[in-house]
N, C-alpha and C positions, 0 to 999 in steps of 0.2 A: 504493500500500500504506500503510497507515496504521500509525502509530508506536506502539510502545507503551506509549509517558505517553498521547497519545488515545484508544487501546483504553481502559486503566485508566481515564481521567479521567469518558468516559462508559457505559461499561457492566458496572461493577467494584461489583457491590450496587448499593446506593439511588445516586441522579446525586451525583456529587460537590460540584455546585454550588449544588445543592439545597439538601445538609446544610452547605455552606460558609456560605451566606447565612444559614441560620438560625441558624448557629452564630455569627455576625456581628451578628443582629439579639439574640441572647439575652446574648450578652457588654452590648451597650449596656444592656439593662436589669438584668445583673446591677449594672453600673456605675453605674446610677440608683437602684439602693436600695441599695447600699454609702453610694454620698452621701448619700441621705435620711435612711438609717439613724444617720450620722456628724455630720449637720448637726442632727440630734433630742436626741443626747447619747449614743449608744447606743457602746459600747467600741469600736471599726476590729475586732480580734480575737475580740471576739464575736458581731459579726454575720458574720466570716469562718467563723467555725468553724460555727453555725449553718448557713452554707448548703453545708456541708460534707458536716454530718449530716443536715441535712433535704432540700437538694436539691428545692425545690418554692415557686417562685417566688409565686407568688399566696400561699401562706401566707406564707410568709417578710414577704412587705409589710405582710399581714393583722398577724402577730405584732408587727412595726417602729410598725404606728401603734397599734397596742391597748396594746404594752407602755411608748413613750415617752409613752402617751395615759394612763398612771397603772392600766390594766389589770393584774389581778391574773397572773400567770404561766400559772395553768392557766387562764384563759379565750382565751392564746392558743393552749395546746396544745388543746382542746376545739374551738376555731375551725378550727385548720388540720386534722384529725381529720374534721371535717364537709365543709370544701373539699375534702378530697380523696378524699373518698365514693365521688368517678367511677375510681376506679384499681379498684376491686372488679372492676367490671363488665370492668375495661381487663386485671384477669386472666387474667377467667376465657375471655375473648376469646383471648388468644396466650400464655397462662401455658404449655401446650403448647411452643410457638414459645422457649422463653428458652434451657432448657437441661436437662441430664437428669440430673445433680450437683445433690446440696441446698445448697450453698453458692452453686453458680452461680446456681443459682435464687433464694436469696437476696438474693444481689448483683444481679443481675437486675430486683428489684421497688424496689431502691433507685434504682437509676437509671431506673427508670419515670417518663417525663415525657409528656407530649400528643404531641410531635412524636415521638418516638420512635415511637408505638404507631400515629399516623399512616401515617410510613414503612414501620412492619411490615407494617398490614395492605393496605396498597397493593399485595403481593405474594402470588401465589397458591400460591405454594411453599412449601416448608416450612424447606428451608435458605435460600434465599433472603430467606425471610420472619424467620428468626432471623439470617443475616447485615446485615439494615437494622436490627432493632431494636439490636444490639449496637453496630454501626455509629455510631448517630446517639445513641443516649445515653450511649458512652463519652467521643466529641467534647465532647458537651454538658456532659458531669457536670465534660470536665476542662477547659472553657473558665468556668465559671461560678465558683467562688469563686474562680479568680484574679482575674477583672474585680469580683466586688462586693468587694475588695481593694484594688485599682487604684482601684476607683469610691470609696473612703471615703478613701483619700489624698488624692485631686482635691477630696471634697467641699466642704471647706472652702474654696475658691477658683473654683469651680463656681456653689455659693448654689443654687439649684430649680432639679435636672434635668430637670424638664418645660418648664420655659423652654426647653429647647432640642431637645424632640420623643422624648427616652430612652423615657419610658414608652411610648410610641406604636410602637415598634418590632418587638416582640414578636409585638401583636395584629397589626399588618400582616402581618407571616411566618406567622401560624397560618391569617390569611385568606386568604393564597397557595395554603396548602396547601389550603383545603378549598376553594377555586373549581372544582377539577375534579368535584366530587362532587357539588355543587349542581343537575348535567345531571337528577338522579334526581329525580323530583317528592314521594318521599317525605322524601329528606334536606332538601327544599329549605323542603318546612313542619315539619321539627323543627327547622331553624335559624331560620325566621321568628318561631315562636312562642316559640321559647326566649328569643331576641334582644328581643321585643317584651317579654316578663316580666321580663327580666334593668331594662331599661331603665327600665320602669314602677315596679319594687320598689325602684330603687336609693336615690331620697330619701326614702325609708322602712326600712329596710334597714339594718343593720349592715355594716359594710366587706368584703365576702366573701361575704355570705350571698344575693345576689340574683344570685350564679352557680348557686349550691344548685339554687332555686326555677328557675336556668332548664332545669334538666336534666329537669324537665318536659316540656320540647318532646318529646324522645324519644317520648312518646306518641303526638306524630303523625305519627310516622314510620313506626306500626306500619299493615299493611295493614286499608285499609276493609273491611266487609264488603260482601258481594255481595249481589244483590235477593232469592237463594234464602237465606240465611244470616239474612237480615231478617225472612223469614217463620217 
């Protein structure tokens, strides 16, 4: 008979160990741009409190290098505005799935992250499907500006947290999760092409904007047409 910490641990919503790891791999990089942010000039407190309110990593770096880069204020809120374009789409997908209170729902779309919406739609249910989103972005929301907190304390004695694979950690966890998905021949060429644009635009590209350009792929993910459809 099995216990019920092992019941709970694996079949209690989304796998525990799932959201544990990612929760593990997003703390490292909150902690890599707390130090980046700290080792640039930028206040310990207000890149805390930034990632408090914004909650969206890819901006938040985007913001940390534009703004100790002598960038004007609003071209980093403009920036992160554009990066995170894919949360529309990421709505209107499980906006349904959040909650049925407008506050919830509010709060809801704050802690909308990738891995969250990942999780959700891994599920074909509909509580289920809103117990994994809540699930893995409450974790996230409350493991993240503690560490980029942690991480701007350390950074001073630290020096370049990619010296030691921080930033690296993240994209591994995101890449975990969509290896399952990849089975589909149609996800598998909106990630190819996405990944080949993202890669080609980047030495041309402003800091953040050759994710924009890769969400392109999505196109080919959409179904070919058939030889009757042709005609």
């Amino acid at each position: 008979m099995r216990s019920p910490e092992r019941t709970l641990w694996r079949s209690s919503g989304p796998p525990l160990r799932d959201v544990l790891s990612v929760a593990v791999a997003m703390s490292l990089v909150g902690a890599s741009l707390g130090a980046i942010a700290v080792s640039k000039g930028m206040s310990l407190w207000l890149v805390t409190a930034m990632s408090a309110l914004v909650f969206a990593g890819g901006s938040e770096f985007m913001a940390v290098g534009l703004i100790t880069g002598g960038a004007a204020p609003i071209t980093a809120v403009l920036g992160g505005v554009m990066l995170n374009a894919r949360h529309f789409p990421y709505g209107l997908a499980i906006g349904n799935s959040l909650a049925t209170s407008r506050r919830a729902r509010l709060f809801g779309s704050h802690v909308m992250v990738d891995e969250a919406v990942a999780f959700a739609l891994a599920e074909n249910d509909p509580a289920a499907r809103r117990r994994a989103y809540w699930t893995v972005g409450l974790v996230l929301y409350g493991v993240w500006a503690p560490s980029v907190f942690l991480g701007g304390l350390l950074g001073r004695h630290v020096g370049d947290p990619a010296t030691f694979g921080l930033d690296a950690a993240l994209p591994a966890a995101l890449l975990a999760l969509i290896i399952p998905s990849l089975r589909e021949r149609s996800t598998l060429r909106a990630v190819v092409v996405g990944a080949v644009l993202a890669l080609a635009t980047t030495p041309l590209l402003p800091e953040g904007m050759p994710v924009m350009v890769a969400l392109v792929g999505v196109a080919a993910a959409l179904p070919l047409p058939t030889g009757e459809e042709r005609r």
